[in-house]
N, C-alpha and C positions, 0 to 999 in steps of 0.2 A: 175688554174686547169690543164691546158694542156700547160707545160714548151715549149713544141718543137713550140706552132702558139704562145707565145709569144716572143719568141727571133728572129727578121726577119733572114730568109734564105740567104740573100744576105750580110751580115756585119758579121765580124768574133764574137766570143763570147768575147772578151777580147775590141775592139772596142765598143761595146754596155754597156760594163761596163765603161769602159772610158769616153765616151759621159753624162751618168748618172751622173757619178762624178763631170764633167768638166761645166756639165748645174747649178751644186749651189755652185762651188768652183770654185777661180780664179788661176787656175795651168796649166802648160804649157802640152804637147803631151806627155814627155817623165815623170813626174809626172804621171799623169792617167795614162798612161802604167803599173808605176811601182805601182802603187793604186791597177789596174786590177789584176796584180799577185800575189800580197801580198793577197788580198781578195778570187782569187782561194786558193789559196796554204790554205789560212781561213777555208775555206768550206770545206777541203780535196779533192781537184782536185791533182792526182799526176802528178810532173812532168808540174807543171802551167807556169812554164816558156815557154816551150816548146808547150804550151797546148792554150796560149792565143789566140794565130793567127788562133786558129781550127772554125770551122764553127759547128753550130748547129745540124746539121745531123752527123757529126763528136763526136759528146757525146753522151752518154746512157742515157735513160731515166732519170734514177738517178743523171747523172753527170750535165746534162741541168737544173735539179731542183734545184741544189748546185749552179750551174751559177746563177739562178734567184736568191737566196739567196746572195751570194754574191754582185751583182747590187742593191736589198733592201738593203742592211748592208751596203754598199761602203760610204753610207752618216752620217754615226752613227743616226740612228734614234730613236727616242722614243718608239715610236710605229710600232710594226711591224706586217703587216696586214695578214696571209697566210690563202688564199681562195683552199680551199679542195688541202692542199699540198702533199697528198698522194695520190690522183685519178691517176688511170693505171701504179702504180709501184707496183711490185713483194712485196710479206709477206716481206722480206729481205731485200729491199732495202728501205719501207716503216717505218723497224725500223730504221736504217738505218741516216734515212733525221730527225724523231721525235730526236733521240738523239742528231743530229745537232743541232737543232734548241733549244732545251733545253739548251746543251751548250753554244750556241751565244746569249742566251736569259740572261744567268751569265754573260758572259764577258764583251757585249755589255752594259747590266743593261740595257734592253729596254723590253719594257712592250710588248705582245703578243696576238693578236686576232683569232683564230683561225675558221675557218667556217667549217664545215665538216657533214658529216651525218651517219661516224662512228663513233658510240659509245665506240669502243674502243681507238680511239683516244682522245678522251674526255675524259674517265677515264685515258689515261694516260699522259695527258698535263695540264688537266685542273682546275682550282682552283674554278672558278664562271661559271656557265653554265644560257645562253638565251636562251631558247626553241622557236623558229618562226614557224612562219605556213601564209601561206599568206601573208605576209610583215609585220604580228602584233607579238609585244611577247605574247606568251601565257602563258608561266611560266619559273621563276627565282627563283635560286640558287645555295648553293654551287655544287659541282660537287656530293658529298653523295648525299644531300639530292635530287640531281634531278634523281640517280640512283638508290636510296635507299627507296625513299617516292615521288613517283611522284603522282601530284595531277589535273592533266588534260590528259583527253582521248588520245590526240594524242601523250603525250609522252610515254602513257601506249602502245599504238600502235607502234613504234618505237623502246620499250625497247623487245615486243611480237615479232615483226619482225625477229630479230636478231635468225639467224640458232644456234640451240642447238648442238655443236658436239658430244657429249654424248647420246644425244636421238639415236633411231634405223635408217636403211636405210628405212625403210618405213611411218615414219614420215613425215607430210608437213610443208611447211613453213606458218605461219600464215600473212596473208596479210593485210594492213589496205584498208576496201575497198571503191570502188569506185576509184575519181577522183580527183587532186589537181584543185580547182577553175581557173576562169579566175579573175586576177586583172583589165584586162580591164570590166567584167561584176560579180564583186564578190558576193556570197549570202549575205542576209540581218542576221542580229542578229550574232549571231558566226560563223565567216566563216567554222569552223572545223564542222560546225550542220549537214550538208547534209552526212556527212559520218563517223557521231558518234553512235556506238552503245548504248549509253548510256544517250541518250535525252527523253525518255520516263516516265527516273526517276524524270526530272524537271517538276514541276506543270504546267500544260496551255501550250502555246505556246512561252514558252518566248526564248527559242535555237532560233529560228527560228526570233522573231521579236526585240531583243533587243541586243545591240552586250554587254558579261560581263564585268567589270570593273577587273582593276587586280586590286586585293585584297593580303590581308593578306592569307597563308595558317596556315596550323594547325600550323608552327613557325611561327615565327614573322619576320624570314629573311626569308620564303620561300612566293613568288608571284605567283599568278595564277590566269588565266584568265577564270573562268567557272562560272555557274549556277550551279552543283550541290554542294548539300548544305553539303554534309559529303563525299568528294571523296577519301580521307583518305581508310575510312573503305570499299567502295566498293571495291578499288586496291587490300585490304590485303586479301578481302573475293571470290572475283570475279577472276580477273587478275591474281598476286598473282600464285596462288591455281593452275592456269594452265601453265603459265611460267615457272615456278622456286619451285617447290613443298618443297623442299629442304629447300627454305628457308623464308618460311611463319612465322615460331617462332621465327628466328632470328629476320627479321627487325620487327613483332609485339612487341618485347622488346628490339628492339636499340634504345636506344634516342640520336643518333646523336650529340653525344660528339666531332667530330671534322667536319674538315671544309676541302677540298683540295683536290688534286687528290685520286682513291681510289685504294687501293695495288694493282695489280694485281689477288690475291687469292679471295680477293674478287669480284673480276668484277661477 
């Protein structure tokens, strides 16, 4: 999340990618050296030759984020993990690192985890989306259908969050409310129950005393973890209606013909 407290202060950036290297490959100082450069110069560090020996405070936000990339990639990994890899970089340099990583994601042929709580990041990396809350998933699928037909409160929350830049300057932002739980003393039955509008519609008390099963949603690829019985139609009638007014007839008659990130024009 924060490139600059993970790179130590005292060890130059080209040293630290070195060491990485050097800990699962048997190569001598002047090897890693020349690994460390070659993998700037990768990430677009200009001038890496010159650049290696520079120290942490000595790169831009941006360019210490491309350092941390390159020390993950330095091993050709399979998988590569980026936890919120756009927190506290500029609109610009946020595209910026995504098209990096998309590119190194082709070359490498290394598969991509991305954790974040922009949504627009998501619509534009992402192929399969986990919805978490509390350490549980609460629903899964592709990247449409969890922007397009979400089928649990809290993603409905999330998607409502998101500032309209078209609405007026005296619009508010919609908040999901309340408080994210303690994992040390979590609520019983759904943890999302204490701050769901939308518990009232399940029979009895069951939000509160049963935690739900993820199930099948209205597709057969899409999972979701909830008690109500048609959350489908509340979204399209409820939600919906106040979000995105715009576009209540579209997704009531898309049927989700594909699968994958979703265009831009559509976000």
């Amino acid at each position: 999340q924060d490139p600059l407290t993970a790179l130590h202060p005292f060890y130059s950036v080209g040293k630290q990618i070195m060491e990485s290297y050097r800990a699962h490959n048997d190569v001598s100082k002047s090897q890693a050296r020349a690994k460390a450069i070659e993998m700037l110069d990768r990430v677009g560090i200009p001038q890496a030759r010159s650049r290696v020996d520079d120290y942490p405070h000595q790169f831009s936000g941006g360019m210490r984020q491309r350092a941390m990339i390159a020390m993950a990639l330095s091993n050709d990994p399979k998988l590569l993990i980026a936890d919120e890899p756009t927190t506290a970089l500029d609109v610009t340099v946020q595209a910026q690192i995504l098209d990096l990583l998309q590119e190194l994601q082709r070359d490498f042929n290394s598969a991509v985890i991305i954790i974040t709580h922009d949504l627009g990041v998501i619509a534009e990396m992402a192929e399969d989306v986990l919805v978490m809350y509390a350490g549980r998933v609460v629903e899964h699928g592709s990247t449409r259908e969890i922007l397009t037909h979400p089928e649990m409160p809290y993603t409905w929350g999330l998607l409502s969050s998101v500032p309209d830049v078209t609405a007026s300057t005296d619009s508010r932002l919609i908040p999901i409310r309340g408080n994210p739980p303690s994992l040390l003393d979590p609520p019983t039955g759904c943890p999302f129950h204490p701050r769901c509008d939308h518990r009232d519609k399940v029979p009895g008390d069951l939000c509160r005393t049963e935690l739900p099963l993820l199930v099948e949603g209205r597709l057969n690829t899409h999972l979701k973890r909830c008690h109500l019985a048609d959350p489908a139609s509340i979204y399209e009638t409820e939600i919906l209606p106040e979000i995105a007014p715009d576009l209540v007839d579209i997704v009531r008659n898309d049927t989700i013909g594909q699968s994958g990130p979703v265009a831009p024009e559509n976000r």
